[in-house]
N, C-alpha and C positions, 0 to 999 in steps of 0.2 A: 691652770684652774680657771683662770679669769675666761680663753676661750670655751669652756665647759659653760660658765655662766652665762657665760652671751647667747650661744646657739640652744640652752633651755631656752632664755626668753623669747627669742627669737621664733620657737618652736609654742612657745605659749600664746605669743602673741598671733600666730598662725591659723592655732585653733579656736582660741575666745574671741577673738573680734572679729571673723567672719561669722561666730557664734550668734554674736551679740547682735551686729547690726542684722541677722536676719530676722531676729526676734520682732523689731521695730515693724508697728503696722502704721500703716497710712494715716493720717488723721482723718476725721469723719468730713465727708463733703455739704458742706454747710444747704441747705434746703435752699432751691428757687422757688422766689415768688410766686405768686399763681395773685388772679383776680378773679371777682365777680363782681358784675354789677347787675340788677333787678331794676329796669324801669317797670312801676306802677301796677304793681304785681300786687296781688290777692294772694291769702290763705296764710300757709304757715313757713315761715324761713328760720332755720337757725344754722348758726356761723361759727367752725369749733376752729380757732386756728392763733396764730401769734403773728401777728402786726396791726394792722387798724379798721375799724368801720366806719363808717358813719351812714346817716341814713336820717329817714325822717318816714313819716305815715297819717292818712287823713284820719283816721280811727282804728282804734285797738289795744295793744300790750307790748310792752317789750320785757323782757325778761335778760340784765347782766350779770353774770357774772364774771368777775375780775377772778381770775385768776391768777397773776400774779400782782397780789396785794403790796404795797410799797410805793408805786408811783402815784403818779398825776388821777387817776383812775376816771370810769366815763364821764362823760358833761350828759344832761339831758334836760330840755327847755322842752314846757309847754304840757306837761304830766300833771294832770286836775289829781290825781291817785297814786302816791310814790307810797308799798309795801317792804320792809328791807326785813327778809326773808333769812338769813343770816349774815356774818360779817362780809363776806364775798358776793352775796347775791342780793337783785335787789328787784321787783316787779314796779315798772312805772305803766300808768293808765293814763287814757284822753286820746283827745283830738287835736291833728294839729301837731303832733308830737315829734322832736325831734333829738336826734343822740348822738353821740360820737366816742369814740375808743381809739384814742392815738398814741397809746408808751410806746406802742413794739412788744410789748410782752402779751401773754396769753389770755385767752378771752373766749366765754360761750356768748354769744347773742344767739335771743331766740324772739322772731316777731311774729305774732297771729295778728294781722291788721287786714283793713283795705287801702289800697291808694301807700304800696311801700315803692318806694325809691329808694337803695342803699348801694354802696360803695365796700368793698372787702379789698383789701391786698394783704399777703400773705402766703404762709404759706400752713395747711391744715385742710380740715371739709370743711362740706354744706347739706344740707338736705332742707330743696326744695318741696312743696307739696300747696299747686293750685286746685286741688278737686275741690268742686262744690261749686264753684264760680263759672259762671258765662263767660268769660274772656280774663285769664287769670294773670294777666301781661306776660313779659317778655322777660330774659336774661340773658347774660353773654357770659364766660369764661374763657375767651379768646384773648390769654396774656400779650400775644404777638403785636396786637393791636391793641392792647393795653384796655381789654374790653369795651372796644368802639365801636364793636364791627360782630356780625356774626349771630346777633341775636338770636331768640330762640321759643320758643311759647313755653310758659310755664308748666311741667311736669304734672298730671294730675293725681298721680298718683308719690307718695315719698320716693323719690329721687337721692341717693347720696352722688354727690361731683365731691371731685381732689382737686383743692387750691394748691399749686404750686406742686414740684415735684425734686426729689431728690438728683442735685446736679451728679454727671458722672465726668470724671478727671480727662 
């Protein structure tokens, strides 16, 4: 009786655990970073992604929303016009203005200015759009070079770029 009992389990064990473990799927491949940086750029920028900005501009809007409410949430120096549009969003105005978004968690920035200089790492979009302007500067999203390198003239027309890309195993 006893070898009867052994050779079921044995036969169970057989077919549920190669059962089982084939069930198992891979865990999700965490997103690589991606960058963007905007020297001195015109028109309109906005940044939908999860890690950080920062940036500043000689005139115009920014527009944050936090998205993930709880942290540290933006800093922004130098706004003559702060509108808080709901609890997540918030419009600051002026000249001069400067802002920054560093939890790591998720975030829209949207800037219509002149004279933008910002910083994005992450990983999410962008949609660039310099039309209207004579020289609408430059950006790079050459993560390789940690966007040093590679510049590019600003899109005149709305442009979406993908920050960062899904690593593969």
């Amino acid at each position: 009786m006893r070898g009867l009992t052994l050779t079921a389990a044995a036969i169970a064990a057989a077919l549920f655990v190669p059962a089982a473990l084939a069930d198992k799927r891979d865990p999700p491949v965490p997103a690589k970073d991606g960058c963007l940086v905007v020297d001195n750029g015109q028109g309109a920028i906005t940044v939908s992604a999860t890690g950080g900005i920062f940036g500043r501009f000689d005139q115009g809007r920014v527009t944050i929303d936090d998205l993930s409410p709880g942290g540290k949430g933006p800093k922004v120096f130098g706004a003559e016009l702060v509108r808080t549009v709901t609890e997540t969003r918030t419009v600051y105005v002026g000249t001069d203005v400067r802002f920054r978004f560093t939890d790591g968690g998720a975030y829209k920035v949207s800037v219509t200015a002149v004279g933008i200089d910002l910083s994005a790492i992450g990983h999410g979009w962008a949609v660039l759009n310099g039309g209207g302007f004579f020289e609408p500067g430059t950006f790079s999203t050459d993560a390789d070079s940690l966007c040093s390198k590679s510049f590019k003239a600003m899109p005149r027309t709305p442009t979406k770029l993908q920050l960062g890309a899904v690593s593969t195993p």
